[in-house]
N, C-alpha and C positions, 0 to 999 in steps of 0.2 A: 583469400583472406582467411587467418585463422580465428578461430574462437575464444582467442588471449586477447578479443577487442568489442568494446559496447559502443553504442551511438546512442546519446540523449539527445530527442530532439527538444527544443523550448518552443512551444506555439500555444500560451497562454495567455500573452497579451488581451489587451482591449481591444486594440485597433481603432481608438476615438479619432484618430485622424482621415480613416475612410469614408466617416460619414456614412457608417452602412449599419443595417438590421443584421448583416448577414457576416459573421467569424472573418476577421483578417486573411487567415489564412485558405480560406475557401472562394478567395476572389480567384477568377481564372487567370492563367499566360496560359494564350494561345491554344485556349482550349482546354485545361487541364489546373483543376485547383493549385494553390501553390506549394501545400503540403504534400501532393501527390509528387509533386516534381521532385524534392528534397527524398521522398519515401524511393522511388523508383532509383535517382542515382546514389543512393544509400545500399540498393539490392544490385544495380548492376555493378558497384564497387565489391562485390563480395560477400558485405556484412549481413550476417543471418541475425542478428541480435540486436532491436529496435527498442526504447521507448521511447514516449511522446508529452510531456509535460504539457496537461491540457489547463484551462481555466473557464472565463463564463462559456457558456454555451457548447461547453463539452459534448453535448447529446448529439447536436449537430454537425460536431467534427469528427465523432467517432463512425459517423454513415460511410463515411470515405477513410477511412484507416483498415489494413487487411487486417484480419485476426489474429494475424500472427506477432502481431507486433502491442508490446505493454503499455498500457496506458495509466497516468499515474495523473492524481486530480491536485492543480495548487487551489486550496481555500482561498489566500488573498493573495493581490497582486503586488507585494514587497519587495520587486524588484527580480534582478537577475537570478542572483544570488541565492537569494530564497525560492526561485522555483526551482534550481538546481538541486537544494539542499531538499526540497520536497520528494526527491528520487532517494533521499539518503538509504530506505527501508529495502530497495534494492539493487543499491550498484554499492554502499560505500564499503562492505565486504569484499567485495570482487576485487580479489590482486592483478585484473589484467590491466587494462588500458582504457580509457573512456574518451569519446571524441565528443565536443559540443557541437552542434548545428541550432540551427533556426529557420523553422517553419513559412517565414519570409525571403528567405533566401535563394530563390528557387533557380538561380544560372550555375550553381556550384558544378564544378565538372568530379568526375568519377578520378577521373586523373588527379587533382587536387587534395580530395580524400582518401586515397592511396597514398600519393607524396607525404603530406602530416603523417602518418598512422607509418609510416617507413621510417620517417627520421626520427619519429618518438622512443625513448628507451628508456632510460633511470632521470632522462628532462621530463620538460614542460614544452611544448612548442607551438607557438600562435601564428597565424596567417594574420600577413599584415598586406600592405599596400600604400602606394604612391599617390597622394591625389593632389591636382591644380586647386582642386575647388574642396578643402578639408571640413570643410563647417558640418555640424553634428557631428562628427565620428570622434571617437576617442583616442588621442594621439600615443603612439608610442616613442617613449624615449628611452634612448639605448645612450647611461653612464659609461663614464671615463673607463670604467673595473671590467666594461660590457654588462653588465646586471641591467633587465630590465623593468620596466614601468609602463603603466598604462594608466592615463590620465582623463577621467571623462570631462567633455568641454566644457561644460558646465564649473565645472571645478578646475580648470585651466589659467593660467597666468596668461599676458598678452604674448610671452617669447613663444612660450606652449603653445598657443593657439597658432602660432605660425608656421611650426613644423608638419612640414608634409605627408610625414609616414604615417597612416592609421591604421587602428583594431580594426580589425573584420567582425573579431567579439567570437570568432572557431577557436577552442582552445583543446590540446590532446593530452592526456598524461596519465599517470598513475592515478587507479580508481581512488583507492585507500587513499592518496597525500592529498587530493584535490580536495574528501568531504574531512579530512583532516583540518585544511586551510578553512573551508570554509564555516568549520565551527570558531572561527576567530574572527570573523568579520561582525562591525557592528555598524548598525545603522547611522545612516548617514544624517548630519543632521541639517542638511538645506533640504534635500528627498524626502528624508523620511521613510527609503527602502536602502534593502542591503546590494551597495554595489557590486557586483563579481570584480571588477578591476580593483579592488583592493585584496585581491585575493595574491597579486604580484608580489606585494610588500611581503606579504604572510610566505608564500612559496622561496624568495630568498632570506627570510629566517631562516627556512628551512633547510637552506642550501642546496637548492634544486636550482638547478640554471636552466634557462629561458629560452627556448631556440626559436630566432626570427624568422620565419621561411615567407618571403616576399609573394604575393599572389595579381592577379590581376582584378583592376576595381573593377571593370565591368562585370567577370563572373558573380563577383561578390556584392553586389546591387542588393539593398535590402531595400523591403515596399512596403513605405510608413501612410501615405494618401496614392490619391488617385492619380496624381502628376508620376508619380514615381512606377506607380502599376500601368501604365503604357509606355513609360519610357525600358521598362524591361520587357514588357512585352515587342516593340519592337526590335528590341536587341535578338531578341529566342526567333521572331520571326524573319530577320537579315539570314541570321545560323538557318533556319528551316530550310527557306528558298533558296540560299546559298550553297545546301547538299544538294536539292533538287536541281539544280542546274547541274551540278557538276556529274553528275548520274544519267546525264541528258534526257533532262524536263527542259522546254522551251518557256519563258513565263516572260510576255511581255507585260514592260509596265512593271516591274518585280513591286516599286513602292506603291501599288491600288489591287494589286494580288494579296488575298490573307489565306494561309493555308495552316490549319489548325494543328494540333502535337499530335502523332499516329496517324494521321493520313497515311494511304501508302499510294505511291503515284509511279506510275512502270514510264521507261526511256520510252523518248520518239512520242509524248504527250506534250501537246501546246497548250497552255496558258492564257488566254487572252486580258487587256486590261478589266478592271475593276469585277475581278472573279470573287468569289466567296467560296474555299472550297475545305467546310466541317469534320465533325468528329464522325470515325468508323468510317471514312468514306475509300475504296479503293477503286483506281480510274488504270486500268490496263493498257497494254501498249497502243499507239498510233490514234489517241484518242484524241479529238481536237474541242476542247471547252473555248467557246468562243464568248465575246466579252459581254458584262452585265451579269453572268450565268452564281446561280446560287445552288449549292450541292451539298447535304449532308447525310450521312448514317446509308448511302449506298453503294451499288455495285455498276461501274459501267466498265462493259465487256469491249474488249481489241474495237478497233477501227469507228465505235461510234463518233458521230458529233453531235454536240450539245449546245443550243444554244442559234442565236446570242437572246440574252433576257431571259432564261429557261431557270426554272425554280425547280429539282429535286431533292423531294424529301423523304423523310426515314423510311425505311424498309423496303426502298426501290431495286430493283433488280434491273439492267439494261442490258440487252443482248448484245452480240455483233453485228457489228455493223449497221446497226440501229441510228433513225438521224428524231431528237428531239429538235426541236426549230424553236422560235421567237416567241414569247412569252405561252410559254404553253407548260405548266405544272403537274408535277407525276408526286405522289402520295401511295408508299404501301400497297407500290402494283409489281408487277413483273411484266416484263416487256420484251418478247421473241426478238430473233436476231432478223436484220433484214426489213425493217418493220420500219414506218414513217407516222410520227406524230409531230405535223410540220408548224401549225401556224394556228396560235389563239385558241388552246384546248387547254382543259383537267380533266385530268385520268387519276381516279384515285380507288380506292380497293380493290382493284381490276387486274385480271391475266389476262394478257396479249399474247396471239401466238406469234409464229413467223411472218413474214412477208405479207404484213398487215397493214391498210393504210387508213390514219384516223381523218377525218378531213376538219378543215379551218373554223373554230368557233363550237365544235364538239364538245359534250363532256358529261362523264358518267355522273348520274345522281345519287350519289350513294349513301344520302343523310335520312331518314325518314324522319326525323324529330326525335327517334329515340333510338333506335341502331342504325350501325354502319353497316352498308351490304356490298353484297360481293358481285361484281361484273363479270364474265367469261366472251372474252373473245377469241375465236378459234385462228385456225392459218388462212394467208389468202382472203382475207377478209376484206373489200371494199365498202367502208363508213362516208357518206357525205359530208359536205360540210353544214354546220349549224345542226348538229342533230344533239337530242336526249336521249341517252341511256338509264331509263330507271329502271335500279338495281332495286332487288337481283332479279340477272337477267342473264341469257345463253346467245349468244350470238356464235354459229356453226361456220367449221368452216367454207368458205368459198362461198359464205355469201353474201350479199349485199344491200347496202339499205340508202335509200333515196337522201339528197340532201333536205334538210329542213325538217327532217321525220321525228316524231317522237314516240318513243318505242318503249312499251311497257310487256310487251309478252315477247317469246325466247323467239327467237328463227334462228330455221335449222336449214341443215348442210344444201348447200345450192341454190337457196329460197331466195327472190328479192321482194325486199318490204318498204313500203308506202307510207306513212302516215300522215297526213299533212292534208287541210282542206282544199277542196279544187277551186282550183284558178275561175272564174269568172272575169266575162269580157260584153263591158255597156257600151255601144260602138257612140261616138260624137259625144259621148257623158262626160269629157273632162271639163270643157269652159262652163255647165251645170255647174258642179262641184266646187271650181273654180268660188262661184259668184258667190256659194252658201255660206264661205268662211266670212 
């Protein structure tokens, strides 16, 4: 993509229909704000040359925008048109081309912003679409002469309203004719703001003709509430699972599997139903997540298994060949290859070595009230089941510690360790006992 092309984004809305404290466009799909989605297939299109048309709560939305990309502030919210025209101080100069986007828009494919930004020349040309179900979008009507229009529903007659073809509201053209037009627009007077679709009227004064380029409604999903921000998140999540299979990932159950944007997931890994499998997370070859399992922000190395009911979280590290088992939660540990944490444990600030086994109902204490401390388990390590690890603490390898033990000082290499009071035995004392309750 050459440098004769800008991308305005618009993500200044209110977003009143989210019902949220938190920016429209910072709701996630699939893991990943919605204006990050727009930014990313904006960069793998080509386009080096970004702004972003912010409004309330700018401060919030600039955390997650790269630096390299302009951000330009709308004082009020006057509509379309007026947030465009808020760019004027740096694109209406620019003799190249300018593409519109929105910050809610987040399915648009790279392919789609290349096609517009190709057929654009000395026109204008808008991404439209087919829809069954038209209501909200702004219909496009293409006259007898071919000149076109765009009519928002709002402002719609009953034929209008019946026509199929709708705006996407993507418009591409000439920088200079677009802030041209758009100093002719004037407020609308049921709104109250300045509509951009009255900027069609003004573009054939000007004799710039119109080019329709048909697109597909699903890419172009815009998320106005909550109903709409999972109906596109399911769509990005079909696409997700949908490569991963075809890459041979196994995912039984595909619709109770959620696999978040940037996973990276290697051939010949199984899936099992109702998985959770988060952001940063990479699961290597022959790796079997069995179902229930919850996984984010780590690393599981070739041939482990995980699961089923297994919670990993951030900054895990899994070896090979490593088997986490049934409800048993790893937290910001690292965990040698070879190694078994099978049944009803937390391992959390902890190194594991190799061929380490943790036993059933274990779990490091690594909270004191006011830091998190650090566990050390060496190789060859035999842990029983039910034991305490308070951290910090060294456990060497090849050695070994009694079930039931709770263990506050280190042991070293070979040692076995005890904790746990002695068994006492009252011979004929039970029906005693018995009677005292």
């Amino acid at each position: 993509m050459n440098d004769n092309i800008k991308v305005l984004i618009l993500a200044a809305g209110n977003g009143t229909r989210m019902k949220s404290n938190k920016p429209k466009v910072l709701h996630e799909i699939s893991g990943k704000p919605m204006i990050n989605h727009i930014i990313d297939t904006c960069f793998d299109a080509g386009i080096k040359d970004i702004s972003i048309v912010l409004g309330n709560k700018q401060e919030l939305i600039k955390k997650f925008i790269p630096q390299n990309i302009n951000i330009i502030y709308q004082k009020k919210q006057l509509g379309t048109a007026n947030a465009i025209k808020s760019a004027s101080k740096y694109l209406e100069k620019f003799k190249g081309k300018i593409l519109i986007l929105y910050g809610d828009m987040p399915l648009i494919r790279k392919e789609t912003i290349k096609n517009i930004i190709r057929n654009t020349n000395s026109n204008a040309s808008i991404i439209s679409f087919v829809s069954s179900h038209p209501k909200g979008y702004g219909r496009v009507v293409i006259d007898q002469d071919k000149s076109v229009k765009v009519i928002e529903e709002k402002n719609a007659t009953l034929i209008e309203k019946s026509i199929k073809l709708c705006y996407s509201g993507i418009i591409c053209a000439n920088s200079k004719k677009i802030f041209l037009a758009l100093d002719e627009i004037e407020k609308d007077k049921n709104t109250k703001e300045y509509l951009f679709t009255d900027v069609f009227k003004i573009l054939k004064k000007l004799n710039i003709p119109i080019k329709v380029i048909k697109g597909n409604e699903e890419e172009l999903k815009g998320v106005n509430d909550r109903k709409q921000l999972i109906e596109v998140d399911n769509i990005l999540q079909e696409k997700i699972k949908s490569a991963y299979m075809k890459k041979g990932v196994t995912i039984l159950s595909p619709d109770t599997v959620y696999i978040a944007y940037g996973a990276k997931i290697s051939s010949d890994v199984l899936i099992a139903s109702n998985s959770f499998i988060g952001k940063n997370v990479s699961i290597k070859a022959n790796v079997t997540i069995k179902h229930g399992c919850s996984i984010e922000d780590a690393i599981i190395e070739n041939g482990c298994e995980i699961g089923p009911m297994s919670r990993i979280r951030k900054n895990t590290k899994i070896g090979r060949n490593t088997k986490i088992g049934n409800f048993v939660e790893v937290k910001n540990s690292i965990i040698g290859k070879n190694s078994k944490v099978n049944h009803l444990a937390y391992i959390g600030d902890a190194k594991i070595g190799n061929k380490t086994n943790i036993g059933a109902g274990t779990i490091t204490c690594n909270y004191d009230g006011i830091n998190k401390n650090k566990t050390f388990i060496g190789n060859n390590v035999f842990i029983g089941s039910n034991c305490s690890l308070i951290a910090p603490i060294k456990v060497d390898d090849s050695s070994f510690i009694a079930a039931g033990s709770t263990i506050s000082k280190n042991v070293y290499k070979n040692d076995f360790s005890i904790a746990r009071a002695r068994q006492s035995i009252i011979k004929n004392a039970s029906a005693r006992f018995l009677k005292g309750k």
